[in-house]
N, C-alpha and C positions, 0 to 999 in steps of 0.2 A: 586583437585587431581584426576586422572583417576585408576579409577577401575580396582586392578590388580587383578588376581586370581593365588594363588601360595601357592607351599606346605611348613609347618612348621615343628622346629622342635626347640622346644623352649627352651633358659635358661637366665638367669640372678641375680639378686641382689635383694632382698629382704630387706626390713626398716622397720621397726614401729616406731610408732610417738604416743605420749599421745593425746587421744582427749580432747580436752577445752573447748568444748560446741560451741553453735553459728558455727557450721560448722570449726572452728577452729581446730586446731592441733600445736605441741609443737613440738620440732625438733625431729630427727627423729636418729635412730645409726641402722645399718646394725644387720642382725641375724647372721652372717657366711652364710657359705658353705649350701648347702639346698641340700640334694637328690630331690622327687617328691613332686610336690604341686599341688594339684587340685583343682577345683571348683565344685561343686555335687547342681544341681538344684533339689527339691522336691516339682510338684504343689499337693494339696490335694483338691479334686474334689467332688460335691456333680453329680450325672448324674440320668437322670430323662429318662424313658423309657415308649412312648406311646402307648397305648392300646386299640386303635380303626383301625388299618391297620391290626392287627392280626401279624405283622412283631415283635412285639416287641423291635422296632428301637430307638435309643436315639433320644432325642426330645429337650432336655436343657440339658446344663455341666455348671455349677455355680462355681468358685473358691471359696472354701470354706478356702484357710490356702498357702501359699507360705512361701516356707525356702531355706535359700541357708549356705551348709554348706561348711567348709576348711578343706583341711586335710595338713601337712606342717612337713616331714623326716628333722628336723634340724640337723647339723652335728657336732656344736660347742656345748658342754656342757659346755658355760661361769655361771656366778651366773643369770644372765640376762635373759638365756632364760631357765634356769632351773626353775626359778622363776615364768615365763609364764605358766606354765604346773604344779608345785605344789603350784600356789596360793600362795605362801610366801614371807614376808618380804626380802629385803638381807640388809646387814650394814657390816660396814667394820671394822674390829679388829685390833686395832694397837699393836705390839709387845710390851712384858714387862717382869716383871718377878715375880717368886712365891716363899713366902716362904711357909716355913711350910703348906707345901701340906700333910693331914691326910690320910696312906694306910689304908684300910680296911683290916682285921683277913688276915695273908698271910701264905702258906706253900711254900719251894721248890717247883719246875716246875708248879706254877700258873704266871698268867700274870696280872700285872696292868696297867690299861689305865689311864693315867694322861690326867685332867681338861682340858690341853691345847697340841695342837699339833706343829711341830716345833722345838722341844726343842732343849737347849745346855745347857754346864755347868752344868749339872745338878750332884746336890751332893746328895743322902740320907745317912738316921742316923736311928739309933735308939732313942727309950723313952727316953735312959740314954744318949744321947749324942754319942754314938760310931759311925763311918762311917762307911760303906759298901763299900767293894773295887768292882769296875766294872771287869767283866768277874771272877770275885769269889763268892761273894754273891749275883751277880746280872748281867744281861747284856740287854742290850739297842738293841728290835729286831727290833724298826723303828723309829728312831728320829724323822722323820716328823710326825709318826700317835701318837709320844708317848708313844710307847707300851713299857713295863720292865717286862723283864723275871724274874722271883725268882730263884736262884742258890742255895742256901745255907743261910741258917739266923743262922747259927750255936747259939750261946749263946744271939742273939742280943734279946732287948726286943721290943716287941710291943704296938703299932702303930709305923710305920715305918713312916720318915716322907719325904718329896721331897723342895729341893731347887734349881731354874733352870728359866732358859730365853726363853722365847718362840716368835719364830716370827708373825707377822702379818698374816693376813689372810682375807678372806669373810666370810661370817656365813650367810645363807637361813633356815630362820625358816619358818618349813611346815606347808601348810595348815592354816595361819594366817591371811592371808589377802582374804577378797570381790573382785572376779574379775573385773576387768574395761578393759571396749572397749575400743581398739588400733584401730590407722589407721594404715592402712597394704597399702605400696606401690612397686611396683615391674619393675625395671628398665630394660626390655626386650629385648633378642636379637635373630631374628629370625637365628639359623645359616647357616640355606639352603642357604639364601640371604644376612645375617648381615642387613637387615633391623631391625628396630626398634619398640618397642612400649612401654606404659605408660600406666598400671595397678593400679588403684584405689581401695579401698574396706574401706568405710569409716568408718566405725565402726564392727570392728570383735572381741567375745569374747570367749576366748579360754577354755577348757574344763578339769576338772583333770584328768594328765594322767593314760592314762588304764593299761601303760608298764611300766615299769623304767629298764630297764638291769642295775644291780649290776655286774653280770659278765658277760661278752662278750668274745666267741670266735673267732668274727673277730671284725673290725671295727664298733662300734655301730652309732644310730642313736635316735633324741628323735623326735616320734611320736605326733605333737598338733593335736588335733582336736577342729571346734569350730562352730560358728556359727554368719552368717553377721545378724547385725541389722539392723534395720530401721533408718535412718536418717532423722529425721524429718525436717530441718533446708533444705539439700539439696535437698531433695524430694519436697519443691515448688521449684525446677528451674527445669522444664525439658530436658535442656541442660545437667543437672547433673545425675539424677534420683533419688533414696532413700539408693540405697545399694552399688554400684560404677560407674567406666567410664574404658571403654581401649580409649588410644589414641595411634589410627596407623599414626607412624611418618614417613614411607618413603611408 
């Protein structure tokens, strides 16, 4: 291939793939959409300064620590990559339904979050058995998050109780799980040219996040940060090296 020199300006597709050990990897699913993603080289250096010229000139520089860290604006907040950045479990909740869900001590204009989000059908009662009419003793301000407004409990007796159908969902419990190194692959298009390339990084492990926007007034973004490892399996091939490869395809 002859040596071209030409300017970039780069995007593409983004994978991670579970590492298996033995240089292996496991299939691989797209992250979405990505704003900016970089590569950040840090050598740490011992430098040695000789003292017989009177110059006080450096004399030896020693690697003493090499790191290469990622930084990666994901744009999709699926369970997948939220789980990359808070270390957590996800599993998957299949819809069903509740009886005798127990409220907690209630008065008019307080709010109860029920167990489950989703809901329908939902009937409450009182101790003694009485219903609760919707938009009089009570009204429903988000069926998906579950939230019941208290309206009026006029004569009714307490614990109030809940009976209702709720849909399926994902659940990510934080902060639960040992991170583990991903291989990060990056499907490249240069678009000055529509040439192409093939980014490696065979083991990178991501960092809990610093951010989380609960509210956003534009378009958010989840911030990974992480750090490539050492591959020791592909660090004896020097065709490979320790930490990845680009391959320039046109």
């Amino acid at each position: 291939m002859t040596t071209v020199r030409k300017d970039f300006s780069r995007q593409g597709a983004i994978y991670l793939a579970e590492t298996l050990g033995d240089g292996k990897r496991g299939d691989a699913r797209w992250i979405g959409d990505t704003g900016t993603v970089s590569l950040s080289i840090n050598e740490e250096q011992e430098v040695r300064k000789e003292n017989y010229t009177g110059q006080r000139a450096t004399s030896v520089v020693v690697r003493t620590g090499l790191e290469i860290s990622i930084e990666m604006n994901i744009r999709y907040a699926d369970a997948e990559n939220l789980a990359l950045g808070l270390h957590g479990k996800t599993s998957t909740v299949v819809g069903g339904s509740v009886t005798d869900e127990v409220f907690p001590e209630t008065k008019a204009g307080r709010t109860i979050i029920l167990d489950k989000g989703g809901i329908s059908a939902l009937v409450i009662s009182d101790n003694g058995g009485q219903t609760l009419t919707e938009n009089t003793h009570y009204r429903i301000r988000s069926d998906k998050g579950g939230v019941i407004e208290i309206l009026d409990l006029a004569s009714f007796q307490q614990p109030l109780k809940a009976n209702y159908n709720y849909g399926g969902s994902q659940k990510l419990a934080v902060l639960t799980q040992k991170p583990k190194p991903v291989y990060l692959f990056m499907d490249s298009i240069n678009t000055v040219d529509n040439s192409r390339e093939r980014l490696h990084l065979y083991k990178v492990e991501f960092q809990p996040l610093a951010n989380l926007g609960l509210i956003d007034e534009s378009l958010g973004e989840i911030t990974l940060q992480g750090k490539c490892l050492l591959d020791t399996v592909y660090q004896l091939d020097p065709e490979l090296g320790g930490y990845g490869k680009i391959e320039l395809l046109d």
